[in-house]
N, CA, C and O of each residue as an XYZ file, in Angstrom:
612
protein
N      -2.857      1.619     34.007
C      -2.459      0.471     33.212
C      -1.647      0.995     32.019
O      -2.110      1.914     31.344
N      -0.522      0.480     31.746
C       0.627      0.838     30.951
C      -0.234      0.561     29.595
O      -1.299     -0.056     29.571
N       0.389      1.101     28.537
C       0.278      0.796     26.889
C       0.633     -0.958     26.743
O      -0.147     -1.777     26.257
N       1.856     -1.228     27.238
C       2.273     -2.566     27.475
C       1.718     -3.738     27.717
O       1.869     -4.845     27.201
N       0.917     -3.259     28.752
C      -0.288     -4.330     29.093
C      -1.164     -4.266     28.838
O      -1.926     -5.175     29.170
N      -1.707     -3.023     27.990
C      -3.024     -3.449     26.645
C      -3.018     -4.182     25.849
O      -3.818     -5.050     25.499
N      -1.271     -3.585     25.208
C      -1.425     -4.829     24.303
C      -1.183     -6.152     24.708
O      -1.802     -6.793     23.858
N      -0.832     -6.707     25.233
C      -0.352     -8.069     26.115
C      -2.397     -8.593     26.469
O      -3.055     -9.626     26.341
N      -2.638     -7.386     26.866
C      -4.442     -8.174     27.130
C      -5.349     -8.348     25.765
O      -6.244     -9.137     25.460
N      -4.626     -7.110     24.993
C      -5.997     -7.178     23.480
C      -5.384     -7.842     22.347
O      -5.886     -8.457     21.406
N      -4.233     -7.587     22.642
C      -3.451     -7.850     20.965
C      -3.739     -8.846     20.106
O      -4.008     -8.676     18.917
N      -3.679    -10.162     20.821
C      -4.111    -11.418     20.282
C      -5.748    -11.326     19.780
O      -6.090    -11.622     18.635
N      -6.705    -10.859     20.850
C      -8.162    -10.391     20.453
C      -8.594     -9.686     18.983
O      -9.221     -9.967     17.961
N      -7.895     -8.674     19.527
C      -7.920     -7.646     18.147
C      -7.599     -8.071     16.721
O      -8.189     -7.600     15.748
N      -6.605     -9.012     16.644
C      -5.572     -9.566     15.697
C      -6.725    -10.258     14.892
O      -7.064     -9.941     13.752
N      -7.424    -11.515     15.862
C      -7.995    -12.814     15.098
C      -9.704    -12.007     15.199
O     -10.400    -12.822     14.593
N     -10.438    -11.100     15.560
C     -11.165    -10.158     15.154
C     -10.965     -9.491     13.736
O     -11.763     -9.632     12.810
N     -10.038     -8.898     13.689
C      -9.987     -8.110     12.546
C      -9.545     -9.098     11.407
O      -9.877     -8.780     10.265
N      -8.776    -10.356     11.601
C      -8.346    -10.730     10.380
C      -9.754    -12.042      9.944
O     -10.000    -12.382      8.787
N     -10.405    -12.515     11.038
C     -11.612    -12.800     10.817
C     -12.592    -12.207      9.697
O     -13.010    -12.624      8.617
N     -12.748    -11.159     10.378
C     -13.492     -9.720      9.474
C     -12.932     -9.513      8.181
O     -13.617     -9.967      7.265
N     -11.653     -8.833      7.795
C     -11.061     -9.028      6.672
C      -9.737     -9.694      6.120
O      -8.990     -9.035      5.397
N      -9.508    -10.732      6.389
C      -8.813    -10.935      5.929
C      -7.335    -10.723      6.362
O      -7.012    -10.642      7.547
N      -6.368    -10.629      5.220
C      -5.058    -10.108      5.388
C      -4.832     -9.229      5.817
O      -3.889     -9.030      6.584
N      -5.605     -8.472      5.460
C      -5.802     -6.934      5.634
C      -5.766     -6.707      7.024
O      -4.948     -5.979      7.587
N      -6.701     -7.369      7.585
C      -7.342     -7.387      8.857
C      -5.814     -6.832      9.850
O      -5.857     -5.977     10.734
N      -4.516     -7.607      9.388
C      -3.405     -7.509     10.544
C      -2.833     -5.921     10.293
O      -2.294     -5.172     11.108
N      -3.122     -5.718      9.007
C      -2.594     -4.052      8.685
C      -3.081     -3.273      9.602
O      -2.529     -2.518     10.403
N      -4.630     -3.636      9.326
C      -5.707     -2.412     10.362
C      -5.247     -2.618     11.681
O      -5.091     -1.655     12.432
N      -4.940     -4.138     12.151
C      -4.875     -4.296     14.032
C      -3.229     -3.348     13.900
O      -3.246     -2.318     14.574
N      -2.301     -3.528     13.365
C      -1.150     -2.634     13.831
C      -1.389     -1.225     13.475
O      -0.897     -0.447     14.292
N      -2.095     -0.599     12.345
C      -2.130      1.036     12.721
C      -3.419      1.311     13.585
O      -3.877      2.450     13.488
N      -4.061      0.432     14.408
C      -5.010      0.742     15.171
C      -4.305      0.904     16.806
O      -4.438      1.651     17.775
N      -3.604     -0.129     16.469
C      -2.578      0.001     17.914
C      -1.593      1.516     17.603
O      -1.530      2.301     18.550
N      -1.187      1.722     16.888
C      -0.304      2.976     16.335
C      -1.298      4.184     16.907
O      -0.973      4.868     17.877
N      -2.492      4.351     16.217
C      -3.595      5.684     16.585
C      -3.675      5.242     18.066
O      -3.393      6.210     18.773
N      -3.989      4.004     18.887
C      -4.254      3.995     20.153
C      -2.795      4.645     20.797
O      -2.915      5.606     21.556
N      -1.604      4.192     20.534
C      -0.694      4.230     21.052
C      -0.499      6.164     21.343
O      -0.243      6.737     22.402
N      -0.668      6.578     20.377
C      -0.732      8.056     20.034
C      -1.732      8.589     20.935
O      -1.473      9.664     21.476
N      -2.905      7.977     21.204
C      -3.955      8.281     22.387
C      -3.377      8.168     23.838
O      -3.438      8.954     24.784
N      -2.902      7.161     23.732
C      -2.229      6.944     25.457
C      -1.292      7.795     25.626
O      -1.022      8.237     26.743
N      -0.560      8.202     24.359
C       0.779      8.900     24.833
C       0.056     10.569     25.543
O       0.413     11.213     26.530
N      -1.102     10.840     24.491
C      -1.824     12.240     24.807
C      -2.082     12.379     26.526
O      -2.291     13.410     27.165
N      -1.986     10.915     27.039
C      -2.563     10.809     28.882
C      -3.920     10.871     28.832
O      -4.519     10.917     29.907
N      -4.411     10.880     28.017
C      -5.895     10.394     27.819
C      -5.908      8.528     28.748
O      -5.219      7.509     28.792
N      -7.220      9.102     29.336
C      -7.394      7.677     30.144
C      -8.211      6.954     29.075
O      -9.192      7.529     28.602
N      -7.833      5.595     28.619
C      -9.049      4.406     27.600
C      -9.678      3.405     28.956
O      -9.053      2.599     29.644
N     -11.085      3.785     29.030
C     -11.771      3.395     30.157
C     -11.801      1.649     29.265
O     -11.433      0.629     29.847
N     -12.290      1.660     27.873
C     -12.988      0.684     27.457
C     -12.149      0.280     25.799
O     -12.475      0.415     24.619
N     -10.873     -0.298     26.571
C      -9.981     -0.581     25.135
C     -10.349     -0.970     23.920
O     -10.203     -0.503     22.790
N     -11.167     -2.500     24.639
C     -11.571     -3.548     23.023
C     -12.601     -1.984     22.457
O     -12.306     -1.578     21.333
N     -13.418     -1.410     23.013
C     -14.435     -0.797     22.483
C     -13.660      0.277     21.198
O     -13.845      0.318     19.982
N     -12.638      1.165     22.213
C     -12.042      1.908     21.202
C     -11.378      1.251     20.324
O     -11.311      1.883     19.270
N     -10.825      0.197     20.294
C      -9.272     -0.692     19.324
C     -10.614     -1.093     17.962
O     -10.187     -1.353     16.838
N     -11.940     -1.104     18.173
C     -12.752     -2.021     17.434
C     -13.282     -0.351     16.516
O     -13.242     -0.199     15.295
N     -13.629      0.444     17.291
C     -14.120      1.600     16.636
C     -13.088      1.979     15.501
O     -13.417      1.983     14.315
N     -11.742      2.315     15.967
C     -10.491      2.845     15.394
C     -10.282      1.680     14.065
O     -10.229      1.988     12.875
N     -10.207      0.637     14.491
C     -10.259     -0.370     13.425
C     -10.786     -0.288     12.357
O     -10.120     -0.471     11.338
N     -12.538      0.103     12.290
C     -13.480     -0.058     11.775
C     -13.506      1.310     11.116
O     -14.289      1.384     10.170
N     -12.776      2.481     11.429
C     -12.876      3.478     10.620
C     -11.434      3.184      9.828
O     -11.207      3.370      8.632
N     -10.710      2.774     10.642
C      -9.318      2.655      9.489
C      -9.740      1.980      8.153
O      -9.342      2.392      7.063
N     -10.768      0.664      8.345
C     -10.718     -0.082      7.408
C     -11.573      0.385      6.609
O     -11.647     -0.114      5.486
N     -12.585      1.644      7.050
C     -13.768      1.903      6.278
C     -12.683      3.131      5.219
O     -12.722      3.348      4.008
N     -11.830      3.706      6.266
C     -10.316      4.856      4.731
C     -10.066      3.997      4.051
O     -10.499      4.185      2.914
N      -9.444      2.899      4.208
C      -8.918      1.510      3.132
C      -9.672      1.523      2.124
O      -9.107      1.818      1.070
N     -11.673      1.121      2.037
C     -12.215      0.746      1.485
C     -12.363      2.153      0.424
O     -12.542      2.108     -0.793
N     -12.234      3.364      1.262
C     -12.999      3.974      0.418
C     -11.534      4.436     -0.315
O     -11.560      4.773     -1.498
N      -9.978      4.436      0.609
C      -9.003      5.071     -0.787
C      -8.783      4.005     -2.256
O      -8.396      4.267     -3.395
N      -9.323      2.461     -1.463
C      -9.273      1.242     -2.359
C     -10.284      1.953     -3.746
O      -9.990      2.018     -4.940
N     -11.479      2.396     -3.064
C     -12.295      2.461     -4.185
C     -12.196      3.448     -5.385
O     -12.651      3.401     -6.528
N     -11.487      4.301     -4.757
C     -11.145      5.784     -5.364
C     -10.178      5.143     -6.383
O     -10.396      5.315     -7.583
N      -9.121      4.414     -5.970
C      -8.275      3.865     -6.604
C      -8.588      3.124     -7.668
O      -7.942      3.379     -8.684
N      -9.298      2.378     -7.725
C      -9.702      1.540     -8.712
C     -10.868      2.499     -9.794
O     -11.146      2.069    -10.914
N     -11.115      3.047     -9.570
C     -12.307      4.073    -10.339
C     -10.968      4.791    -11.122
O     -10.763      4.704    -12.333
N     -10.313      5.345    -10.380
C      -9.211      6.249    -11.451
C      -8.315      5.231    -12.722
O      -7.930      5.569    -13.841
N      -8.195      3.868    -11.989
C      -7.762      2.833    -12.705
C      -8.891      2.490    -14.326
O      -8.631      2.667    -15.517
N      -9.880      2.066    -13.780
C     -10.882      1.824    -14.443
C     -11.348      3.019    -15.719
O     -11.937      2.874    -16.790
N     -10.710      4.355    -14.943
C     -11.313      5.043    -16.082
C     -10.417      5.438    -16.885
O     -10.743      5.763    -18.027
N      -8.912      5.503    -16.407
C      -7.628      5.122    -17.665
C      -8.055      4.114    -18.668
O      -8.243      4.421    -19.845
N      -8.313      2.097    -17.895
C      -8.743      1.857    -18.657
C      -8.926      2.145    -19.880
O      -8.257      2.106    -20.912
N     -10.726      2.665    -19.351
C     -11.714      2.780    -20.627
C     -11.568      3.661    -21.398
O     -11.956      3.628    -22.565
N     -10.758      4.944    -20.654
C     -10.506      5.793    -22.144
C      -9.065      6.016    -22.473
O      -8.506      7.113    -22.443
N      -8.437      4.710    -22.837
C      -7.026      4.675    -22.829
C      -6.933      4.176    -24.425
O      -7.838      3.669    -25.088
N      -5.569      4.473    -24.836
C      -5.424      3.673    -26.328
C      -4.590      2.648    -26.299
O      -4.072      2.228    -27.333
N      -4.318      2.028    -24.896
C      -3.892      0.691    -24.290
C      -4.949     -0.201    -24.864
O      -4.642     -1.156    -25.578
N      -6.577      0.186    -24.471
C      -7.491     -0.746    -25.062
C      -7.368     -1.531    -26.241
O      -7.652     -2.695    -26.524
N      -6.576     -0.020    -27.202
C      -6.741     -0.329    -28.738
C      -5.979     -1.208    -29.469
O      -6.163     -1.851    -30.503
N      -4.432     -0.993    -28.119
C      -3.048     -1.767    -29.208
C      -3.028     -2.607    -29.070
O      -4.079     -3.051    -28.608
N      -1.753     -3.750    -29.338
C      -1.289     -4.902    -28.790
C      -0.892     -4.773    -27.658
O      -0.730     -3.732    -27.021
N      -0.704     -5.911    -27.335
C       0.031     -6.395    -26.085
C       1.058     -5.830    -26.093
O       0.771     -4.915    -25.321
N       2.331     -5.612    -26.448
C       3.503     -5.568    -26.751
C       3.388     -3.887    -26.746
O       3.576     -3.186    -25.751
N       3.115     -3.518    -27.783
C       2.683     -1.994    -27.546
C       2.431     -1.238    -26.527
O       3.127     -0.402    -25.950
N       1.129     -1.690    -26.314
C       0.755     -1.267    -24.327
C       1.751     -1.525    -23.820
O       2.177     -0.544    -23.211
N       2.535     -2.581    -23.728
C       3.820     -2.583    -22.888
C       4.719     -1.413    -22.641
O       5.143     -0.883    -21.614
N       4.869     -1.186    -23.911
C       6.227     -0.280    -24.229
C       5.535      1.103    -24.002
O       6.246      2.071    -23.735
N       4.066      1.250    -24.104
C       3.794      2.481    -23.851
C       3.498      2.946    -21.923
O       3.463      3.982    -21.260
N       3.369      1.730    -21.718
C       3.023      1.685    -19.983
C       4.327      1.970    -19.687
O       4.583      2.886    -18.905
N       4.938      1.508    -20.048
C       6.741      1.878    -19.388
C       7.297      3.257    -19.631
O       7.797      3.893    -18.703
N       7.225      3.719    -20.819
C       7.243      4.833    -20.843
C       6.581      5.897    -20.261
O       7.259      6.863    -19.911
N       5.084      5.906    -20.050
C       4.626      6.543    -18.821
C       5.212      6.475    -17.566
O       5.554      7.471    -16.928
N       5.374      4.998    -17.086
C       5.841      4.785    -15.928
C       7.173      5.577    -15.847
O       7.295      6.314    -14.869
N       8.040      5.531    -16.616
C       9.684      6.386    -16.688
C       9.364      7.799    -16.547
O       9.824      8.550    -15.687
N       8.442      8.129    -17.571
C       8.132      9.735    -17.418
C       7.629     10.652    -16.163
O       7.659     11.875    -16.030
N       7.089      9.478    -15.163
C       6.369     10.166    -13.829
C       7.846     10.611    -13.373
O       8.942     10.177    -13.730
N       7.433     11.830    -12.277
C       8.417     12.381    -11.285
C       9.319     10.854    -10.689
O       8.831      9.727    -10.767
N      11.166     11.269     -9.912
C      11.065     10.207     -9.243
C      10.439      9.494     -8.114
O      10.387      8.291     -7.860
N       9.820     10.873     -7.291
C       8.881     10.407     -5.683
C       7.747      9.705     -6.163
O       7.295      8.772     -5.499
N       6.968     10.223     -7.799
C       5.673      9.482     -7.474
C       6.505      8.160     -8.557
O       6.295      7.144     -7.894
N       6.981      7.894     -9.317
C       7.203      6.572     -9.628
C       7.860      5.653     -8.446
O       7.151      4.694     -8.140
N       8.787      5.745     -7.904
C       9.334      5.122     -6.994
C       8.406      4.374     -6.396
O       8.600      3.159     -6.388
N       6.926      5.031     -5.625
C       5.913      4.958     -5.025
C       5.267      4.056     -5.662
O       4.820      3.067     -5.080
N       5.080      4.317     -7.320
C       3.938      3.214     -8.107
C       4.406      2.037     -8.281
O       3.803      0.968     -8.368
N       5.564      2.277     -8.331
C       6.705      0.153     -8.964
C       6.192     -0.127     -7.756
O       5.191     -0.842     -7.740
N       6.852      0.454     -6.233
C       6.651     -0.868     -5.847
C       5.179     -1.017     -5.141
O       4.911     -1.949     -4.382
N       4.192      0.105     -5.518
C       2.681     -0.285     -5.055
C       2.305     -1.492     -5.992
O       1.789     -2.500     -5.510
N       2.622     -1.356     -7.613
C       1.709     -2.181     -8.556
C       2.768     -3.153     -9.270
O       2.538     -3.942    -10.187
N       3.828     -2.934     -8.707
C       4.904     -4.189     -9.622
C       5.221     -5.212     -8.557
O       5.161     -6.436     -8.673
N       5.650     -4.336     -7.252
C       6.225     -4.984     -5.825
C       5.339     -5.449     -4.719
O       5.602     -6.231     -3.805
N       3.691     -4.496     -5.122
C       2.680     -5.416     -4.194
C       3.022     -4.989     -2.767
O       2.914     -5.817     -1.863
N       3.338     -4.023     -2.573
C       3.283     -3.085     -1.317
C       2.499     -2.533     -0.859
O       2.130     -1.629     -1.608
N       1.919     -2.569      0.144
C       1.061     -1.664      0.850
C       1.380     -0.208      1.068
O       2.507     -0.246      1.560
N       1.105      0.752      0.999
C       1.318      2.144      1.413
C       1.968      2.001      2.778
O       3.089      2.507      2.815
N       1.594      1.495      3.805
C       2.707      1.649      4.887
C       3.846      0.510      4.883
O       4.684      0.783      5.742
N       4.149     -0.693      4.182
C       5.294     -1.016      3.843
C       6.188      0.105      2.757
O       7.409      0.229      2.853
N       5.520      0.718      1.940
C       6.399      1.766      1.013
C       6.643      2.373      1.841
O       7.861      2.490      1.974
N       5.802      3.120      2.888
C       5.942      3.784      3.912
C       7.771      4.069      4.793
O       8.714      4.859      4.836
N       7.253      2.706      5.362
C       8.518      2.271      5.942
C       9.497      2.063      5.066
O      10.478      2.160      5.804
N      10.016      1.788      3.724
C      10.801      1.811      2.756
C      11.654      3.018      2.455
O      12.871      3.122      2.308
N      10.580      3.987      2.400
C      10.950      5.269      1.963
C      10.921      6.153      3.008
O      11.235      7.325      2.803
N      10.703      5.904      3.727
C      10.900      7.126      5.183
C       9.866      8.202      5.476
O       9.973      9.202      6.186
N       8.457      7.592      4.492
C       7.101      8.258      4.526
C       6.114      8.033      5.264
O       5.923      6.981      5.876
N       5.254      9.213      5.268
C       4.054      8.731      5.961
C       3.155      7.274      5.412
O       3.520      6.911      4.293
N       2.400      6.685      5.843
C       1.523      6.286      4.514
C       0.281      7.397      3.919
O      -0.173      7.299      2.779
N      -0.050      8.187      4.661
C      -0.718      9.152      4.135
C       0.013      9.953      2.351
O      -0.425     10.119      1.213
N       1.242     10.213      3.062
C       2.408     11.005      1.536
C       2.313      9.709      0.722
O       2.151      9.925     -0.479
N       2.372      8.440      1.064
C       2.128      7.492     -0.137
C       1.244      7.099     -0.312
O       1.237      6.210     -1.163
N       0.215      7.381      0.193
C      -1.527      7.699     -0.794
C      -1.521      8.701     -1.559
O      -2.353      8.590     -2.460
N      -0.808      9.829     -1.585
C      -0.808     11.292     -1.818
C      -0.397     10.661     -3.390
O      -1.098     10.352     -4.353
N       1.276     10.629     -3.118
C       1.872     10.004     -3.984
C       1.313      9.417     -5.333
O       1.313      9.813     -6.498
N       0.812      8.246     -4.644
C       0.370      7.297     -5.644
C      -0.744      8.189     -6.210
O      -0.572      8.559     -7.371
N      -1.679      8.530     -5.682
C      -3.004      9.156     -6.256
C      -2.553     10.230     -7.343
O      -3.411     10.480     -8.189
N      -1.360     10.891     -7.451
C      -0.496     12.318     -8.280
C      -0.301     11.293     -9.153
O      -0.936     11.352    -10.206
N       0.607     10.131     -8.924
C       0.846      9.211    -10.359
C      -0.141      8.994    -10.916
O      -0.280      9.591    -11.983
N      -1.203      8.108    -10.489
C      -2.382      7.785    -11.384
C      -2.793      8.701    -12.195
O      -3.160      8.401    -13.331
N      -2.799      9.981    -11.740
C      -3.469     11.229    -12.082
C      -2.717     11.566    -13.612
O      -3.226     11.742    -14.719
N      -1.192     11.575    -13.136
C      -0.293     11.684    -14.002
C      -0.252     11.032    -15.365
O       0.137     11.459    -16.452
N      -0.675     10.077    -15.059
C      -0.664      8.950    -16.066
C      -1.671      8.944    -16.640
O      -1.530      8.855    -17.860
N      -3.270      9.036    -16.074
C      -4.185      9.302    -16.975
C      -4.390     10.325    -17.621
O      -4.874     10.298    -18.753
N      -3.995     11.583    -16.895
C      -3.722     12.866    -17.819
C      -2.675     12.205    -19.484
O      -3.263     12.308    -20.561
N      -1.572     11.742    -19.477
C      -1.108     11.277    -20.531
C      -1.713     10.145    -21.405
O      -1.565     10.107    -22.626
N      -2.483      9.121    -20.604
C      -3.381      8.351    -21.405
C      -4.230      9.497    -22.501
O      -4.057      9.401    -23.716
N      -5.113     10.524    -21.930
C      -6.081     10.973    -22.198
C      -5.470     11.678    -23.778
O      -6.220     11.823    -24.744
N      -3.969     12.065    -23.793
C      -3.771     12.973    -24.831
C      -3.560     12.162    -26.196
O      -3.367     12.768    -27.250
């Protein structure tokens, strides 16, 4: 049985499964789950039991999501709290967020506008920039880093 006619039998399954489960999100996970399957079939590996694997693969993709989501927001959270953004105005923080933002390298800023200004997913930047989404987790995670290192001083 071709790649072709997996998806033609699961695709729709998989789709309203996963976006059931989470959400928006849910359609991200069903297309790089088909991507890792697709990469399996190409190996000539036989998939005796598709939905079984498409649901496993899913369920770990979304469990990386949760946990690079969480990582993410903890590094966020702790700029935050020990930032002197807390302290200024509005207007201030502005002008000082931008200036961080200008000062990052161009690969990892490029990466942060349009993760936190443009509302991109790592594999839409992905596809933007001619990256993995892995290099734009990488990416982004060096900016944050970047930036709270300069918060901190």
């Amino acid at each position: 049985m071709g790649l072709a006619t997996l998806y033609r039998r699961h695709a729709l399954w998989l789709a309203r499964r996963l976006r059931s489960r989470f959400g928006e999100e849910g359609e991200d996970i069903a297309h790089d789950a088909w991507r890792k399957l697709a990469a399996a079939y190409a190996s000539g590996r036989e998939i005796r039991h598709p939905r079984a694997l498409l649901m496993t693969v899913a369920g770990r993709l979304a469990s990386d999501r949760a946990a690079r989501r969480s990582r993410r927001e903890a590094l966020e959270s702790m700029a935050a709290a020990s930032s002197p953004l807390a302290e200024t105005g509005a207007q201030e923080a502005a002008v000082m967020m931008e200036q961080l933002i200008l000062a990052l390298p161009d690969d990892l800023r490029s990466v942060f506008v349009m993760s936190r200004f443009g509302g991109l997913t790592n594999a839409q930047i992905g596809v933007r920039l001619g990256l993995s989404p892995k290099t734009v987790e990488w990416r982004m995670t060096r900016a944050l880093a970047h930036i709270t290192a300069q918060l901190r001083r």
